[in-house]
Structure formats: structure tokens, C-alpha cells
N, C-alpha and C positions, 0 to 999 in steps of 0.2 A: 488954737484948737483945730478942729475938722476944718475943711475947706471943701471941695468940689466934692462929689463923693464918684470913684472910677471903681469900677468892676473889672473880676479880671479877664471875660469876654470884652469890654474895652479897651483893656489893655493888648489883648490878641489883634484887635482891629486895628491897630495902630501897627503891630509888628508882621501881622500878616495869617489871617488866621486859618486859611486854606490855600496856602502856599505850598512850592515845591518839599520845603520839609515835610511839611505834613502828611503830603502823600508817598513820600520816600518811607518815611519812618512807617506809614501803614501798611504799605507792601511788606517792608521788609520784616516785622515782627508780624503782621495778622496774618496772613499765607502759610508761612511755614505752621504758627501755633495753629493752626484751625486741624491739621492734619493729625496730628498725636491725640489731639481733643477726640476727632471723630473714628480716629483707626481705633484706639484704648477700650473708649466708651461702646463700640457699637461692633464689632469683632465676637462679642460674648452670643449671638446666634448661630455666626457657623462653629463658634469652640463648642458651645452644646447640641451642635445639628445630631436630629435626631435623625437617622435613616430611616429605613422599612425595615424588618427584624422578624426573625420567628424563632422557637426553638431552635437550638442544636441535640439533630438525636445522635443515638450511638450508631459508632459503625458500623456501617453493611445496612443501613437503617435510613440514610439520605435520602431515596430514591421512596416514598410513597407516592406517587403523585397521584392516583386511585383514591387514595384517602387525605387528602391535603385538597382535592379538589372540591369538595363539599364541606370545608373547613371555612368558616369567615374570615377573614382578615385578622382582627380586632382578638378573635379567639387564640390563634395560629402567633400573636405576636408575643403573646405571654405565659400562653398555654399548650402543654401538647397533650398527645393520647396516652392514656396508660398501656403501657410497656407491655405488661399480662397481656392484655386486649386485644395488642397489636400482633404478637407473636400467632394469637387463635386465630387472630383474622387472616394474616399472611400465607395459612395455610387451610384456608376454608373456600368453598364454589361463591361464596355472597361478598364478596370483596367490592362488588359493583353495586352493592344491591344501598342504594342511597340511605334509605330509611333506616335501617341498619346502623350505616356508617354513621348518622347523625346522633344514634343514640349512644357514640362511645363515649365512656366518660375523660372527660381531662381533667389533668394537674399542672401544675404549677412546673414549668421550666428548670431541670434537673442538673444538666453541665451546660449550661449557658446558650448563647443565643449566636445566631450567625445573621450577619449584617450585610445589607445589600449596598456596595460601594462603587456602585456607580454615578452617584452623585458626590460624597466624600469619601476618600481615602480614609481617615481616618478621624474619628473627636474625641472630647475628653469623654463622651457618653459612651461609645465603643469599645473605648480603651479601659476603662473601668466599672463597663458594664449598669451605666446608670438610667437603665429602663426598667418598666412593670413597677414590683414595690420598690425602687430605687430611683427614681425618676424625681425623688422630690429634691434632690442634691443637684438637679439640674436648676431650681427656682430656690435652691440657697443660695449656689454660685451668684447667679443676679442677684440678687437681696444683699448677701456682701458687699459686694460692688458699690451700690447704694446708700448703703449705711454707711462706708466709708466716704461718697458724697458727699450724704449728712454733715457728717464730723466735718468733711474740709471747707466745706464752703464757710462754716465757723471761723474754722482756725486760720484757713488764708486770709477772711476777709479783714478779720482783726490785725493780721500781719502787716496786710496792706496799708490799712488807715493809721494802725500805731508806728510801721516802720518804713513805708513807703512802698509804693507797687514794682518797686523794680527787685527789690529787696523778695519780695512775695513769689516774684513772677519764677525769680530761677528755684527757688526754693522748690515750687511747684512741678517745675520741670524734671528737678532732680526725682522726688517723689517716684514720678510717672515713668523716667527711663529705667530708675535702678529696680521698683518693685516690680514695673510691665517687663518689665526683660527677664529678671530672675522668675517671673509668675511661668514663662515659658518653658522650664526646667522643673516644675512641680512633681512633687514623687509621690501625690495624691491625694485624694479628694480634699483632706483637710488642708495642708499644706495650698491647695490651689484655693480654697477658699481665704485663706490668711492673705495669701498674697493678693489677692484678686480684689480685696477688701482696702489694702493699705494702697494699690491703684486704683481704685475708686477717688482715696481722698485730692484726687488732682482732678479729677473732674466733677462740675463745668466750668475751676477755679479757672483754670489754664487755657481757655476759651473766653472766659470776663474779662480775665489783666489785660490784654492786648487789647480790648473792644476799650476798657476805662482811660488805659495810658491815652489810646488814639485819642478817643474822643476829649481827653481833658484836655488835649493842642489847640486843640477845634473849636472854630465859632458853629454854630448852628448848622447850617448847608452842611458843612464838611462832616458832623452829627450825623445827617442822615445819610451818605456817604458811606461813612465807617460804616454802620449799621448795616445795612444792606447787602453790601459789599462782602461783609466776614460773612453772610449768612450765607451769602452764594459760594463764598469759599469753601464752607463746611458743607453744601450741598454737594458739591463738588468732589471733595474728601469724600464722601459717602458712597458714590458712585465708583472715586477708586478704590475705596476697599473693598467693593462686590466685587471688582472687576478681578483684586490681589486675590481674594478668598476662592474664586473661581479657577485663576492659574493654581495657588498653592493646592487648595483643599488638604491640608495637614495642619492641624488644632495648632501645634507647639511652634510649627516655623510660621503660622500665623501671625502667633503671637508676636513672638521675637521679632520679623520684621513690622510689627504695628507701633513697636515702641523704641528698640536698640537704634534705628538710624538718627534717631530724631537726641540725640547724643552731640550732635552740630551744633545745636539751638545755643549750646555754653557760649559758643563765639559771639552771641549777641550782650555778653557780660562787656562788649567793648566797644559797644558798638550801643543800644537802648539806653537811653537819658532818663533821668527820673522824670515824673510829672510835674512841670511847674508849677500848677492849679494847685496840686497836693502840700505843697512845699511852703507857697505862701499861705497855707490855709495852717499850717502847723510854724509859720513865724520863721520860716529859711528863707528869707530874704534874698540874700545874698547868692546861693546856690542857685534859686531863682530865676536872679540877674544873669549871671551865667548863660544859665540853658537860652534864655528868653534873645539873648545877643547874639546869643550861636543860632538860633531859631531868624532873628531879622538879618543876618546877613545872608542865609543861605536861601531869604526867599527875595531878596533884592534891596530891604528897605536900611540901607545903609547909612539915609540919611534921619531917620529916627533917632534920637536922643535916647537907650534905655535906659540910662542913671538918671536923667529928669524923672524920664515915665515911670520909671520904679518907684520914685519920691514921692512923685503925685497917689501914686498908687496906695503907698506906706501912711502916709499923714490920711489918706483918705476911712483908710479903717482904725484911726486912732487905738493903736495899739491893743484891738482886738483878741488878735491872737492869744494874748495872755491866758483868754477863754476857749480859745477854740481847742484844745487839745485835750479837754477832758472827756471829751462827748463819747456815752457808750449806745449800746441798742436801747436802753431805757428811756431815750431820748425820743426816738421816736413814738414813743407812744403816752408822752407825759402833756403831751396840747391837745385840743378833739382834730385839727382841721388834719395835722399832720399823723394822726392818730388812725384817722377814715382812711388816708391816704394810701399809710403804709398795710391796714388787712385787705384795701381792694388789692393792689399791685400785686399782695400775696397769694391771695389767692389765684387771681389770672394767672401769673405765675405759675403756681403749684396746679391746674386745668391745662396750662399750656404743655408745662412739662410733662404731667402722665398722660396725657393723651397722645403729647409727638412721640414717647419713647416709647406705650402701647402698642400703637399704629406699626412703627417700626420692628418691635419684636415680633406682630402678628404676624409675619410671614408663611410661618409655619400653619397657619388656619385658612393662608388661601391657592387658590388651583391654579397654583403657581409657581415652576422652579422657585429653590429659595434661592437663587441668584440672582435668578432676573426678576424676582419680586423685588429684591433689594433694588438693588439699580435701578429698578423704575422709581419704588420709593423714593430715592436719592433725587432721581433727576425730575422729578413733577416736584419738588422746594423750587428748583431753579426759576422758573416762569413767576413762579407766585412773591419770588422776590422783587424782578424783577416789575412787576405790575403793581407789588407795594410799595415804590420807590416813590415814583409821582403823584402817588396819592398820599404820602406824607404832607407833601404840602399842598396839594389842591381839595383834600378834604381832612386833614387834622390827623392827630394823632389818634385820636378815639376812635374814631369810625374805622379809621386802618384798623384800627387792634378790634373790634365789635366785630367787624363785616367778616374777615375772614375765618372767626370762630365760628358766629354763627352758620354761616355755607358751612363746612366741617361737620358742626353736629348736624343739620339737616341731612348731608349727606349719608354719616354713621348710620343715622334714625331709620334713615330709608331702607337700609337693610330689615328691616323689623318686617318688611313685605314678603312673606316665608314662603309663600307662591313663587315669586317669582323668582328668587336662593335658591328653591329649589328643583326649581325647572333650569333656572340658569346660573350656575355657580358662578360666573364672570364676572356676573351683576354685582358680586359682593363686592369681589376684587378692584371692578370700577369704581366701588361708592367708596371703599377702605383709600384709594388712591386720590380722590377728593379731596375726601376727610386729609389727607396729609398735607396736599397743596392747600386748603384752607388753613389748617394748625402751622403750618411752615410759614406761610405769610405774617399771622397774627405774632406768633413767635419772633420774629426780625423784628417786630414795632418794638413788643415788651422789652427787650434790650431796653432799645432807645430811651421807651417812653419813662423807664423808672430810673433807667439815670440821669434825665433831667427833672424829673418829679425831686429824688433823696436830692437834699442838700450836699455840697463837696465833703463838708467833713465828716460823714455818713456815709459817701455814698456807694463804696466800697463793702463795708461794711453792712450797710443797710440790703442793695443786691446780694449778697452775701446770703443776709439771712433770710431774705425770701426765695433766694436758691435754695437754700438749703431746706427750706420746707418745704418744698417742693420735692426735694428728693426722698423726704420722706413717706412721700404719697408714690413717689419710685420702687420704696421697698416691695410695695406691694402690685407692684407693675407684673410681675412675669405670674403673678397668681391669679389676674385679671385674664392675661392671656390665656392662660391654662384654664377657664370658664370654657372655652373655643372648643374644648373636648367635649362638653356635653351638648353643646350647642353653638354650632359655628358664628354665629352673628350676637351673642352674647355679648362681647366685647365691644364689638361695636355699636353697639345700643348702651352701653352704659357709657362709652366714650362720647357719644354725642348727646347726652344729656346735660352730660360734664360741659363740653363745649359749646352749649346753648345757655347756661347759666353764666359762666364766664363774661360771654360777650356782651349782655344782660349789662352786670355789674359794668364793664368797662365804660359805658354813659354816664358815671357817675365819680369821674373821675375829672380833674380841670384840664383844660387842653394845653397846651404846650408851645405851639407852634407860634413864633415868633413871640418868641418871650425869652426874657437871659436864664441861666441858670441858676436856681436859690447856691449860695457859697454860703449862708447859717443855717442853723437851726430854726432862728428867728426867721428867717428870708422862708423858708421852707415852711413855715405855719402859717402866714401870713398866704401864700403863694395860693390863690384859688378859693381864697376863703369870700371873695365878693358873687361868689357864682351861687347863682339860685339851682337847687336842685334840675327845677323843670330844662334850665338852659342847657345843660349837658346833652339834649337830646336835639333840638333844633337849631341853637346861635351859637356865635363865636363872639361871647363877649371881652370888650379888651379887658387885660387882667393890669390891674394897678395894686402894688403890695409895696410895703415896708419894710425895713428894717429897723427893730427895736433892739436898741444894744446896749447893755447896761457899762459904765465904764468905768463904773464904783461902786463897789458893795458898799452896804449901808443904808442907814434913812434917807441921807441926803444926795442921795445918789443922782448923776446926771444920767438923762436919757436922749442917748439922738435917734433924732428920725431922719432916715434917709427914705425917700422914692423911689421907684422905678415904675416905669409902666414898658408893654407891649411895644407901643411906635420911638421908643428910645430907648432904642439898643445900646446907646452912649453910657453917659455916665450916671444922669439920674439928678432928681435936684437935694439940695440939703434942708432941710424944713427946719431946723431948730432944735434947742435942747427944751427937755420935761423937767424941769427942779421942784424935787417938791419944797411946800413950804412950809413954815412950821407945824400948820392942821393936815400937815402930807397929806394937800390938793396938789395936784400937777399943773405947771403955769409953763407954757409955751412962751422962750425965752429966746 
């Protein structure tokens, strides 16, 4: 029967679990994918930059500025003067006379509008005139986008878990270069929203697979690492596409170069290994073995055994797997502990996301090029990553994820002081820029913290589906923004509401930090279930959980118990089998 019981975070320790591979292989796929992730996803603000705009009159007709001068903005952008009107007045002595001019009636924008390009050249808004009552095709385009999230985060995650992440990964890619490239070529509105839609479903799939592959190599340290690390990449990506959006400023070669270069990525079809963690969790042994050999020679540990280590490893889970590759999303929510687990994570999640991609599209609402709104947005992630690094393990994974939402919403909130908005519109700008270095920080933990929360055979899947609800609360991101019309700081009072609830619930989550990874379903209900509500807020209690694995259907079914706790990161101890007896009592055997 069973014998020692080894994890395959043991099994890492033994071959090298933050070694030279590790960090080859995370450079070399997280870098590149973080860029298509953040050009694809976040490019959709300058394709619908809206410029300043006013009617277009007729000829001979450009030149009122007598009358254009006592015009609002707001009026003049959607509206002009009646034509009758203007003809009596062009040749009347009260052409000056204000009171007058304010009482001429307008209508509604007759042969289109003329656009002020000196900030863009040219957008999809410009180009097919989608402002005044057209303007709503601007917060479909986004909404598209979105909903095709939706759908992918679904459909890759299941790909992932049922057929492996490496299998998902190019799938994804493909997605993203052939519809972002052809989206470039759009012959209009609708056509741009199809395609814009079916490039959605690669994002934030194609930004996960690279974070999950990494991190399944990885003992824990190397965990927070990856984590970190991709954030500040994608911070990074953010920054250069203000900076591309800023040289290009044209919608369509935007586009194109946000998605056609990244057509290289194929070449990692021969170069990215599958995940081992994944492989032994779906009973590939052997493939495994493989990867795991090529993994301990290129980080030095040549004198490792891995045919023993595998052996040990194989007898350790007494032929588990047989079960493990049934597991759907049903599973998460069929036990209470792992049930709680998976709606907090979601919802953070789903707070995390509408508010970083809020914050982001708000650009447009503050007093501020939308260039170099962006790129500051981009570059204030950077510090906040870097300052959540160390505090992953000097105060836990909760409080990283609490602390930095909470500051965020306070910050939002603080706009709600309408004295001082609008005495000082900067003030906004400063508290909106906050708000993102908080939600950007909190955002690097979530990663982490729910792929060590879902169990391996989940946990593709599982992130998956709280991405994907999350994106749902996306769809109606750019109509949150679009509140900003009636009331500039709107948005951000309902963003940091959002993000003070969030952080709230994240207390109520078990802590993570130095503890193995649940690899069941079993391992993963057990995982935090000894934690008293109240403890989430002040101790770090050590976590001690089980695995209960049944290795026979039937009455008479055996049950082992395996161990692990917190300070043994090792193997864990074997406790014994449960038999029942014939009054199925369970007798510790």
C-alpha cells in the first residue's frame, strides 16, 4: 500500500525548485506574453480617442468666430446654429450684440463634424463619426471586447485543465494575432465590433497561462517571484504602449502593430514544456519524468535520482489519479470550506478587475493629455509592485491583498470632496492615480493568492472562472466611465466603494504563506478549514490539513489520511487507513 506520503512541491525541492530553469523559462515565455496581453486589451482608448469636435458648416460658412464665440463647448460639439438664422445675422449691424447671438436656436449637426488632430491623427470615432447620438458604439466596441473575455476565460481554462497549458497557451495566441491583426483591417463598425470581440477571447487567458506554467515549476519563493515580476512586466507593456500610441496616433496601424509582431511567440512551440504539476495531476507520469530530468540537470542536481523520486512520488498517491481527472467547476462549490473560498476569491477578483480597468479607461475624465495620463497610469503599477513584493512574506498574503485596496478606495472616495475637484481638478487626477497604484498592487497578490488557494486540478480552471466573472463586471466598465460625463468624479466614488468592500472580505480568506499547495480537491477543502473567523484579522495561525482520498468506491471503501502541516514543507506524515466496518463506523487502521 501507501508509504511516505511526497508532494510534488517535495518533489521540486529535491530537483531544484527555483533554479536556473526556472528562471530561464520565466523570462523567456512571461516577457514576451505580458506584451500582446497588455498592447490587445488596453489600445481600445486611443482606437476610440475621442478628440474636441464641433459641427462641420457649409462653405464659405467656416469662419464665424463672432458667433462661435459665445457658443459653449458642449453646445458647438454636437450642435450648430440654424442656417436661416445665420444667413440674417451675417448680414445684420447686431452680429456682436451677445444677447442676441445666445438666443439663436440650434440643431443637430447637418454634414458632419470637423475634428481637432492635434492630439490624434486619426480613430475609429473620427473615421466613422461615432460621436453625439453615435457615441454609444464607442462603449459597444468595449463591451465586445469583454464579453468575449467572458467566453475565453471559460473556454481556455477548460482547455487548459482537460488538455494541458501548453496546448491552451498557443491556442490563445493564435486567437489574439489572427483576429487583433485582421481587427486592424475593419470596414466598419460592425465588422470592428466582431473582430474586437473574438480578440477579447484571449484576454486575460494569455497573461494567466505563462503566470500558471511558471508558477507550477516553482516551490513557493519562486511563487512570489513569478507573481510580481509579470506584474511589473505588464506595468511596463502599459507604459510602452502609451508611448507606441503617442509616436503612431493612427487607430488601424495601432492596432496592427499591438498584435501582428507578436506572431514570433509560435517559436516557443519548441522551446515551452508542458507543466509537470499538471501532468502528474492527470496520471502522465512518465512525460513528467521527462520534463522533471531535463528540469534537474539544467539547474545542477545531477546527482538526484528522478526514477527513485518519481517512484516515491507514484506509490505516494496510491493511484489517485484514476480520480483526479474528472473534476469540473461543480467541484468547487460542492464542500462549504472550499465553497467560501472560491465566492471570496471571486469577487476580489471581479473588484480588482473593474476597478484596475476603470481607472485605466478613465483617462478621458482627467486634466490630462490622454498620453501621458496613460503612461503615468502604467508607470505608478511599477513602485506598487515592487513594495508588494516584500510584504508577501513579512506580512502574508491577505493583508498585501486588503491593504492595497483599501488605500485605492480611500483614495477614489476622496474625490467625493467637490470643493476641492473643483477648485483643483489635479486633485482628482492625483487621488485617480493612487487609486491605481493601490488596485495595481492588490491585483499582483490576487494572481498569486488564488493560485495557491484552487487546488492543481482546478486551478486553471478555477482562476479561469473567476476571471471570467470578473469580466463580466468588464462589460459594463466603459458605461461606468461614461457616468464621468455627468459628473467627473462619479466613477471614482463608485470605484472606491467597490475597492473598500473588497478588501473588507479579503480577511476572510486563510493565509497561504508558507504552506504547500493543495494538488486535490480534498487537500483544498480541508486547506483553512482550522481557522477561526476572528484569526484572519490578527494571527497567523499554522494551517494543518488533510488529505482524504477515497481509493474504493463502495461500502467498504478504504480511506487514507495523509498530513501536512505549515513547518513541513517536506513530505508530510501517513496517518492510516479509515475501514469501515460492518455498522460503517470508521476504524483508524
Amino acid at each position: 500500500m501507501c508509504e511516505k506520503v511526497m508532494d510534488f512541491d517535495s518533489l521540486l525541492a529535491e530537483v531544484g525548485d527555483f533554479g536556473p530553469f526556472q528562471i530561464i523559462l520565466f523570462f523567456v515565455i512571461c516577457l514576451p506574453a505580458s506584451l500582446p496581453s497588455a498592447f490587445s486589451a488596453f489600445n481600445q482608448p486611443f482606437v476610440v480617442g475621442q478628440p474636441d469636435h464641433r459641427c462641420r458648416l457649409p462653405e464659405g460658412r467656416e469662419d464665424l468666430s463672432p458667433i462661435n464665440e459665445f457658443a459653449t463647448p458642449e453646445e458647438m460639439s454636437c450642435r450648430q446654429y440654424n442656417a436661416t438664422e445665420v444667413d440674417l445675422l451675417l448680414n445684420s449691424t447686431i452680429i456682436n450684440d451677445k444677447k442676441y447671438l445666445r438666443n439663436l436656436s440650434l440643431i443637430s449637426c447637418q454634414i458632419g463634424w470637423v475634428y481637432d488632430n492635434s492630439v490624434y491623427i486619426d480613430t475609429l470615432v473620427t473615421e466613422y463619426d461615432l460621436v453625439c447620438d453615435q457615441k454609444y458604439w464607442v462603449d459597444l466596441t468595449s463591451m465586445a471586447f469583454y464579453i468575449g473575455s467572458f467566453i475565453g476565460n471559460v473556454l481556455f481554462g477548460y482547455i487548459a485543465d482537460k488538455f494541458g497549458r501548453r496546448v491552451s497557451f498557443f491556442m490563445i495566441l493564435a486567437t489574439l494575432v489572427v483576429c487583433g491583426t485582421t481587427n486592424s483591417f475593419a470596414w466598419g463598425t460592425y465588422s470592428f465590433m466582431v473582430l474586437r470581440l473574438l480578440t477579447g477571447l484571449a484576454f486575460p487567458a494569455l497573461f494567466q497561462l505563462p503566470f500558471i506554467i511558471s508558477m507550477e515549476f516553482m516551490g513557493e519563493s519562486g511563487r512570489i517571484f513569478s507573481s510580481v515580476v509579470l506584474d511589473v512586466f505588464f506595468g511596463t507593456a502599459l507604459v510602452l504602449l502609451g508611448f507606441l500610441a503617442m509616436l503612431i496616433r493612427r487607430w488601424r496601424q495601432l492596432i496592427f502593430f499591438s498584435n501582428a509582431p507578436f506572431v514570433i511567440l509560435f517559436t516557443y512551440y519548441f522551446i515551452v514544456p508542458e507543466s509537470p504539476r499538471w501532468l502528474v495531476s492527470v496520471g502522465r507520469y512518465a512525460e513528467a519524468k521527462s520534463i522533471i530530468k531535463r528540469l534537474a540537470k539544467i539547474n545542477g542536481r545531477n546527482e538526484v535520482d528522478v526514477d527513485d523520486l518519481m517512484l516515491k512520488f507514484i506509490r505516494s498517491r496510491c493511484n489517485l489519479t484514476s480520480h483526479l481527472n474528472k473534476h469540473n467547476l461543480t467541484d468547487l462549490f460542492r464542500t462549504p470550506n472550499l465553497r467560501k473560498k472560491t465566492i471570496l476569491i471571486t469577487y476580489i477578483w471581479f473588484v480588482n478587475a473593474v476597478v484596475y480597468n476603470c481607472l485605466t479607461y478613465n483617462i478621458s475624465n482627467l486634466p490630462v493629455n490622454d498620453f501621458l495620463s496613460f503612461i503615468i497610469n502604467g508607470a505608478v503599477e511599477l513602485p506598487a509592485y515592487f513594495l508588494v513584493w516584500p510584504l508577501l512574506d513579512a506580512i502574508g498574503r491577505r493583508w498585501s491583498l486588503a491593504g492595497p485596496m483599501i488605500l485605492a478606495g480611500l483614495a477614489c472616495i476622496s474625490t467625493i470632496l467637490t470643493p476641492i475637484t473643483y477648485e483643483h481638478p489635479l486633485f482628482v487626477a492625483i487621488m485617480a492615480y493612487i487609486g491605481k497604484f493601490g488596485i495595481a498592487g492588490s491585483f499582483a497578490v490576487i494572481y498569486l493568492f488564488s493560485g495557491e488557494l484552487y487546488p492543481t486540478v482546478l486551478r486553471a480552471l478555477g482562476m479561469g472562472m473567476s476571471s471570467m466573472i470578473a469580466g463580466s463586471g468588464l462589460i459594463l466598465a466603459p458605461y461606468v466611465v461614461r457616468l464621468g460625463d455627468y459628473l467627473r468624479t462619479l466613477p471614482l466614488i463608485l470605484m472606491g466603494l467597490l475597492a473598500i468592500s473588497a478588501g473588507i472580505a479579503s480577511f476572510f480568506l486563510p493565509e497561504t504563506m508558507g504552506k504547500p499547495i493543495p494538488q486535490t480537491v480534498e487537500e483544498a477543502e480541508l486547506f483553512g478549514k482550522s481557522q477561526k473567523s476572528q484569526s484572519h484579522f490578527l494571527t497567523k495561525e499554522e494551517e494543518t490539513y488533510g488529505s482524504v482520498v477515497v481509493l474504493e468506491a463502495g461500502r467498504n471503501s478504504e480511506v487514507l489520511l495523509m498530513e501536512k502541516t505549515s513547518t513541513a514543507a517536506s513530505s508530510g506524515e501517513f496517518l492510516g487507513f479509515l475501514i469501515p466496518d460492518e455498522d460503517f463506523k470508521e476504524v483508524l487502521v
